[in-house]
C-alpha positions in Angstrom: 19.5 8.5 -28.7 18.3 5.2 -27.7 14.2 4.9 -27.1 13.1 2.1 -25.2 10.0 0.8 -26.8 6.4 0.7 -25.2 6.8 -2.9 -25.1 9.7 -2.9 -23.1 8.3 -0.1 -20.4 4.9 0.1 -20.1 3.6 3.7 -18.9 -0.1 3.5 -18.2 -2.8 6.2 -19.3 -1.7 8.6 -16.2 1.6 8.3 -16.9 3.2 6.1 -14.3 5.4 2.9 -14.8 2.4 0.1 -15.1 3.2 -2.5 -11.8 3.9 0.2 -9.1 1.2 2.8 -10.5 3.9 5.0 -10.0 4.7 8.8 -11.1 8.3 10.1 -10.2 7.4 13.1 -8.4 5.6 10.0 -6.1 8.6 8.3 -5.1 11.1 9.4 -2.4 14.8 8.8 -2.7 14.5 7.1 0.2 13.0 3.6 0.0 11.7 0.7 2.4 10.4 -2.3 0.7 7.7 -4.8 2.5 6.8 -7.7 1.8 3.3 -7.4 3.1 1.2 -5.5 1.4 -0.6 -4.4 4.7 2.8 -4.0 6.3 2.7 -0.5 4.5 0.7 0.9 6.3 2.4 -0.6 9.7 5.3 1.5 8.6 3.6 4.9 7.5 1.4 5.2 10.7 4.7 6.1 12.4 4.8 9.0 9.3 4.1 12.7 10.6 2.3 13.1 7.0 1.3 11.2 4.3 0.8 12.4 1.0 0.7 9.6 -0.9 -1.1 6.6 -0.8 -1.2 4.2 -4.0 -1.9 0.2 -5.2 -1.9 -2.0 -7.8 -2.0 -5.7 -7.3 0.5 -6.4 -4.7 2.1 -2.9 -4.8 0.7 -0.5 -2.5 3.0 2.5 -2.0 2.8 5.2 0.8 5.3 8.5 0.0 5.3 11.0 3.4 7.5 12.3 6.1 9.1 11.4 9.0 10.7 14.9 10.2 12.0 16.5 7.0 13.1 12.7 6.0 10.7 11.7 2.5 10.4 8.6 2.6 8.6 5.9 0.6 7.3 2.4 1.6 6.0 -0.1 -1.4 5.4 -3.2 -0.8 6.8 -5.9 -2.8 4.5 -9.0 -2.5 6.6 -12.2 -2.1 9.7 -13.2 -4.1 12.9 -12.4 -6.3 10.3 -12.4 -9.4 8.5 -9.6 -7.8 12.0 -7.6 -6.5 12.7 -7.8 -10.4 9.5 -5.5 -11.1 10.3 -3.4 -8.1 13.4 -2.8 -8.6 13.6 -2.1 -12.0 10.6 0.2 -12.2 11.9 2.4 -9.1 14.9 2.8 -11.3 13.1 3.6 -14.2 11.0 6.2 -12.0 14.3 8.5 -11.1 17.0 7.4 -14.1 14.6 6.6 -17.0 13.0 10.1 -18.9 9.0 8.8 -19.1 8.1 11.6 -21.5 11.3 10.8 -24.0 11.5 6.9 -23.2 15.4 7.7 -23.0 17.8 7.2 -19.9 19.2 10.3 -18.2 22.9 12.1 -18.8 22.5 12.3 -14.5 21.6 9.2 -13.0 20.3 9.1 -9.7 20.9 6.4 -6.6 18.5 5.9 -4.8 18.5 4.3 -1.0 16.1 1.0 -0.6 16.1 -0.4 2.6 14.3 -4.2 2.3 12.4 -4.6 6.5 11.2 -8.1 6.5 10.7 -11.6 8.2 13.0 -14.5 7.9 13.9 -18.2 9.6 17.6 -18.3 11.5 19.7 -21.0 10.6 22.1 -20.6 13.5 21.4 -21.9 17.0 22.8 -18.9 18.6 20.7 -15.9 16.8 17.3 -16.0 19.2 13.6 -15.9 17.7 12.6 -12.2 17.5 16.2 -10.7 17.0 17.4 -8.9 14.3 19.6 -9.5 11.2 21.4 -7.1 8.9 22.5 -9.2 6.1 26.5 -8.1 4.9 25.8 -10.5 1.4 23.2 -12.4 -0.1 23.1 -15.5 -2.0 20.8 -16.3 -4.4 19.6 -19.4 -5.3 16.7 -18.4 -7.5 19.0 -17.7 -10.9 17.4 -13.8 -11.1 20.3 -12.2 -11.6 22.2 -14.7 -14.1 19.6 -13.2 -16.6 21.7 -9.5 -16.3 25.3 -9.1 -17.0 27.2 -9.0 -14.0 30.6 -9.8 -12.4 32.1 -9.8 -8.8 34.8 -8.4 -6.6 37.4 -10.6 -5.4 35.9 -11.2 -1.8 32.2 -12.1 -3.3 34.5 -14.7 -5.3 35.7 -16.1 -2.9 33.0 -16.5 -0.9 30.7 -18.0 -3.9 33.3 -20.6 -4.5 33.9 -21.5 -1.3 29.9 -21.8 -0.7 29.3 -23.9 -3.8 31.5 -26.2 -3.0 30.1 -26.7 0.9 26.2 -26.5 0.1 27.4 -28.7 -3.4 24.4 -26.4 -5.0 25.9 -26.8 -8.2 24.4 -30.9 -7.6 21.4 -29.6 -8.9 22.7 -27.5 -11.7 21.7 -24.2 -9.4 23.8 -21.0 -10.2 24.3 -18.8 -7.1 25.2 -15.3 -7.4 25.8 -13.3 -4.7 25.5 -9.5 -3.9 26.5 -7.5 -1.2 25.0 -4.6 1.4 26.0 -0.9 1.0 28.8 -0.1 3.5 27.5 2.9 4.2 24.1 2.0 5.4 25.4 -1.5 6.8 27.2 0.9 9.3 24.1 2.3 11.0 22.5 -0.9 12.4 25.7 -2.5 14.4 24.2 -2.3 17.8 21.4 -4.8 17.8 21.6 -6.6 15.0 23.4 -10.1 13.9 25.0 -9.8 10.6 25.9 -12.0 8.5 25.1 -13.7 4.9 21.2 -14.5 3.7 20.4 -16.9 1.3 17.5 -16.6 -0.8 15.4 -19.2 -1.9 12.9 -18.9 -4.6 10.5 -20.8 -2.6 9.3 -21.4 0.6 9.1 -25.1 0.8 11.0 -27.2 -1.1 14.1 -24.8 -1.7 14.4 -23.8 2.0 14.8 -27.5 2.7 11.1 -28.3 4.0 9.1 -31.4 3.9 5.9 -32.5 3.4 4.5 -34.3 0.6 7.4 -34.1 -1.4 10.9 -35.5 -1.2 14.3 -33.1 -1.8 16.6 -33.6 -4.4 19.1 -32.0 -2.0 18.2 -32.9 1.6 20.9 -32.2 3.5 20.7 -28.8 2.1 19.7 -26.6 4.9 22.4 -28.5 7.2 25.0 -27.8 4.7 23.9 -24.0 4.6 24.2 -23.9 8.6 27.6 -25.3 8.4 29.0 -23.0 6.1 31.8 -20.5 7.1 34.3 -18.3 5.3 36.7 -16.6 7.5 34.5 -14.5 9.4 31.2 -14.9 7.3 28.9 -17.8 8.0 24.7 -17.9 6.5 22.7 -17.4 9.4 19.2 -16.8 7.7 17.0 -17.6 4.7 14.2 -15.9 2.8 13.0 -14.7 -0.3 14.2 -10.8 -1.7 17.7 -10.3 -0.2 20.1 -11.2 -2.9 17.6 -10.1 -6.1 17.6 -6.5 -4.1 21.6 -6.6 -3.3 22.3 -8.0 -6.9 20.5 -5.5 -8.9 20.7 -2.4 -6.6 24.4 -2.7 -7.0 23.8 -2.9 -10.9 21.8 0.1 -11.0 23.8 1.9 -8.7 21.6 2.2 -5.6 22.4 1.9 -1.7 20.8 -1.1 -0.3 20.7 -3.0 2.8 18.2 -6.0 4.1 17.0 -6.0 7.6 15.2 -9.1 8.9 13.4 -9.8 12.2 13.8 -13.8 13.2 10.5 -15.4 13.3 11.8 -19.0 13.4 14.5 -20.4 14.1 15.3 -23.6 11.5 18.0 -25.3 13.9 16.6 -25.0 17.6 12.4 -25.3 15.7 11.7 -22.4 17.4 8.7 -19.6 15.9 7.9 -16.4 17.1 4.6 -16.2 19.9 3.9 -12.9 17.5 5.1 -12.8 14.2 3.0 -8.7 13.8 5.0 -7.8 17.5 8.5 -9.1 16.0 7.9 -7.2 12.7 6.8 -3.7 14.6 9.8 -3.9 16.6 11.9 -3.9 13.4 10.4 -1.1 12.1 10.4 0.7 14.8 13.7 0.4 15.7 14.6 0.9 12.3 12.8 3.7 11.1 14.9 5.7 14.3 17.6 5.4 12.2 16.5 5.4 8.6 15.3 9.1 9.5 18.9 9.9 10.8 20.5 8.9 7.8 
C-alpha cells in the first residue's frame, strides 16, 4: 500500500485538502470552474439551494442544486499554475482516501466544465459569442512536468502547429489536450468551436505590447493563420489546455466554454464584460443541468 506523505498532500486541521478548504462529501461530481472568484456566486444565484459556501485565498466554492442536478462552482483565480492546484486537489477529494493517505481500488471521474472569458483571434467569431474549445494548446509547459503522451490526431496537430507558430524559436514545448466528446456534444448550437491556446500570461505571451519588446512578435498573427484540416485557433486565454491535459490524465470529462470579450484581429471589446459572462452561464447552466 503506497501512503502519500503529509508533505506531498496537505489536509488541514478539519480535514479537507489545504488550497480548496475542501471535504469530499463538499464537492459534487459535477464541476464548473471560474475564474473569478466573485463569479461564483454569479453562477450559484441561479442554484434552487445552496448548501455550501466555502473560501480560501482565491478558491471560493459554492456546492447546491439546480433541480436534482449537484453541482459545484470553485473558482480558480487566474492561470495554468492555479488549474494545477485545482485540479489535482478535486481529484484527490473523490480518488485519493484522506483518512488512509492511499488512492482508491474505484476511481471516480468527475465532470468539470471551465465558463470563462477569452480574446477571439478570428475576424469572423463576434465580441460577445461563444466558444467551446475541441483542443487546447498550451504554451505554459504545465503539463510537460507529468508523464503524458498523445493520440495520433493531437500529433498531428502539435506538429503541424509548431512548425506554423515556430514556438519551438523560443525553446517553448506545447502540449495539447483535447475536450470530452461527450460533453463537447451538448453546446453545438451557439457556439464556435475550435482550438484555444493558452498563454501563461496576459501580456507578453498573448502577443501584447507595451513597455516591453517580444521575442516572438509575429506570434499572435501566426496563431490566427494557423489551420489543420478542419481545426484552426480562434481564441486565447489562460486555464484551457492545463484543464484538458490533466483532466484527461486523471480520467475526468472536461470541456472549456468561453464568452468573447475582445476580439484580437478586428480590436474589438465587449461594451459589458459582467453581461457577456451572465449570458454564458446562463445559457450554459440550461444544459449542464440536462446532462
Amino acid at each position: 500500500m503506497n501512503v502519500i506523505a503529509e508533505s506531498e498532500l496537505v489536509i488541514n486541521s478539519r480535514g479537507a485538502v489545504y488550497h480548496l478548504d475542501l471535504r469530499p462529501e463538499e464537492i459534487a461530481h459535477t464541476v464548473i470552474t471560474v475564474g473569478d472568484p466573485d463569479r461564483v456566486a454569479e453562477v450559484s444565484k441561479y442554484f434552487d439551494d445552496i448548501e455550501l459556501q466555502m473560501q480560501h485565498r482565491e478558491f471560493v466554492t459554492h456546492t447546491g442544486y439546480i433541480g436534482k442536478k449537484r453541482i459545484s462552482v470553485v473558482s480558480s483565480g487566474i492561470g495554468p499554475d492555479n488549474i494545477d492546484i485545482v485540479l489535482n486537489e478535486l481529484d484527490a477529494l473523490v480518488n485519493i482516501d484522506l483518512n488512509t493517505r492511499t488512492i482508491k481500488q474505484e476511481l471516480t471521474a468527475l465532470v468539470i466544465i471551465r465558463l470563462g472569458t477569452s480574446g477571439a483571434l478570428q475576424a469572423d467569431i463576434p465580441v460577445d459569442g461563444f466558444i467551446a474549445s475541441t483542443h487546447g494548446i498550451g504554451i505554459d509547459n504545465l503539463l510537460n512536468f507529468y508523464r503524458h503522451g498523445y493520440n495520433g490526431e493531437e500529433e498531428q496537430l502539435l506538429k503541424h502547429f509548431v512548425a506554423h507558430t515556430q514556438t519551438d524559436v523560443n525553446s517553448i514545448k506545447p502540449y495539447i489536450g483535447t475536450a470530452s466528446v461527450t460533453l463537447l456534444k451538448h453546446f453545438v448550437t451557439g457556439f464556435h468551436q475550435g482550438i484555444t491556446l493558452t498563454a501563461p500570461g496576459f501580456y507578453g505571451p498573448q502577443g501584447r505590447v507595451l513597455r516591453l519588446g517580444l521575442t516572438n512578435p509575429g506570434f499572435m498573427e501566426r496563431l490566427s493563420t494557423f489551420s489543420y484540416g478542419s481545426h484552426r485557433v480562434i481564441n486565447c486565454e489562460m486555464e484551457t489546455s492545463a484543464i484538458y491535459g490533466l483532466g484527461k490524465l486523471l480520467g475526468h470529462h472536461c470541456l472549456s466554454l468561453n464568452a468573447v470579450v475582445n476580439n484580437r484581429v478586428t480590436k474589438k471589446y465587449t461594451s459589458d464584460v459582467k453581461q457577456s459572462a451572465k449570458r454564458l452561464i446562463e445559457h450554459a447552466l440550461q444544459t449542464i443541468e440536462s446532462i
